[in-house]
C-alpha positions in Angstrom: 2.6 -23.3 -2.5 6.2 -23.4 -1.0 7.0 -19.3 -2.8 5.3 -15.9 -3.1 5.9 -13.2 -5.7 3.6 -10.8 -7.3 2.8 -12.9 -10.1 1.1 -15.9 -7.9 -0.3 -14.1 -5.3 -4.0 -12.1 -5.1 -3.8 -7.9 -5.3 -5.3 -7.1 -1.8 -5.3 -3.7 -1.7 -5.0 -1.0 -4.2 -5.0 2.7 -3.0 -5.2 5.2 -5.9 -1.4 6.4 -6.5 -0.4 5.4 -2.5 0.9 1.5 -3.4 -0.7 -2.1 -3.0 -0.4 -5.4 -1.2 -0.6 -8.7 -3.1 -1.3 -11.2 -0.2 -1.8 -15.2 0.0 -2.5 -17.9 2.6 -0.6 -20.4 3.8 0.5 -22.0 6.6 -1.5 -20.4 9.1 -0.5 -16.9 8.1 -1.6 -14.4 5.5 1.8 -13.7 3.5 1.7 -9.8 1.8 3.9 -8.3 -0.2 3.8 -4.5 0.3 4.8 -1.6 -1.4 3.1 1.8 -0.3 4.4 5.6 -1.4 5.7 7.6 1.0 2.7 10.1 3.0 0.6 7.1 3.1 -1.2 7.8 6.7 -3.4 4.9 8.2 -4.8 7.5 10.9 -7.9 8.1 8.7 -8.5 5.0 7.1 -8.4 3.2 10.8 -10.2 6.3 12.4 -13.4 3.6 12.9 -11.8 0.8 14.1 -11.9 0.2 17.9 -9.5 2.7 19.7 -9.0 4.2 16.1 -5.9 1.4 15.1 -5.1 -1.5 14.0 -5.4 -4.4 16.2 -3.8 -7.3 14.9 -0.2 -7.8 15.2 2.3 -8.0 12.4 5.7 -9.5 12.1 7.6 -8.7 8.8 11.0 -7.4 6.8 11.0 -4.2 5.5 13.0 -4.3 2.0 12.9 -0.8 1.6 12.3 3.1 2.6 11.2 3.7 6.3 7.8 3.7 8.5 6.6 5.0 11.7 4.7 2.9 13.7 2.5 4.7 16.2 1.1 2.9 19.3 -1.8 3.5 21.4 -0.2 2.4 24.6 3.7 4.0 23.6 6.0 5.6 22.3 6.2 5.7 18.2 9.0 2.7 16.7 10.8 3.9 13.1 11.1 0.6 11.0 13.9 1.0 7.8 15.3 -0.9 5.3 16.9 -3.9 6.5 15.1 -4.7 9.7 13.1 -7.4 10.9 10.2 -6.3 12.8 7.4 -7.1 15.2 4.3 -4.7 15.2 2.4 -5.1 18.4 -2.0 -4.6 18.4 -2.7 -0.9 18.8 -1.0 0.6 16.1 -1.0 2.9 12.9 1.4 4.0 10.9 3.2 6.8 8.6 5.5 5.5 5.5 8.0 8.0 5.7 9.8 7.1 2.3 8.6 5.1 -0.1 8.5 1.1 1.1 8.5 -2.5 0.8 7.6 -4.9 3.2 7.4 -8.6 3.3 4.8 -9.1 6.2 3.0 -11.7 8.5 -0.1 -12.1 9.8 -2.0 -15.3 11.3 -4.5 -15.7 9.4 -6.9 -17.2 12.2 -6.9 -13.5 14.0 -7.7 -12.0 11.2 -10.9 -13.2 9.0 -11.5 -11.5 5.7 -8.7 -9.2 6.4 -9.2 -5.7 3.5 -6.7 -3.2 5.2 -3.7 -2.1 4.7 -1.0 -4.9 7.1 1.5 -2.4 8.3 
């Protein structure tokens, strides 16, 4: 499959009134389309992950809204509408306003991936 929308892709994630991701595979790379509510915090749902974050990097386009990207090893990165981003391992983050992403991830780091990609 050459394009990705909604409709021919799998619903990944679902969090109860906080947004989704419909993913596929291709290429190499899962492909996820995102759209999560503003106050969505991955602190907690990463808490039990190695150094509490996510640790597979990301590289995406956020469509709309804003994040904040927190890194173990740095300072905290605001991604907004328009940008073109690369998220580095290490990291959680805050959606600020509500958001859509169209994000990356290589698919051979990351097995039976089932959180949330940004």
């Amino acid at each position: 499959m050459g394009s990705f929308t909604r409709d021919n892709t799998d619903l990944a994630i679902e969090l109860d009134g906080l947004g989704h991701q419909h993913r596929a595979e291709a290429g190499g790379m899962y492909v996820a389309l995102e759209q999560w509510k503003a106050g969505l915090d991955t602190g907690p749902m990463f808490a039990d992950l190695p150094g509490g974050a996510c640790s597979e990097p990301h590289w995406g386009y956020c469509l709309q809204g804003s994040v904040t990207v927190r890194y173990n090893d740095g300072p905290d990165e605001t991604i907004a509408a328009g940008e073109a981003y690369y998220i580095r391992p290490g990291h959680n983050v805050r959606i600020d306003e509500d958001a859509e992403f169209v994000e990356f991830t290589r698919a051979d780091e990351t097995p039976g991936i089932n959180t949330v990609a940004v």
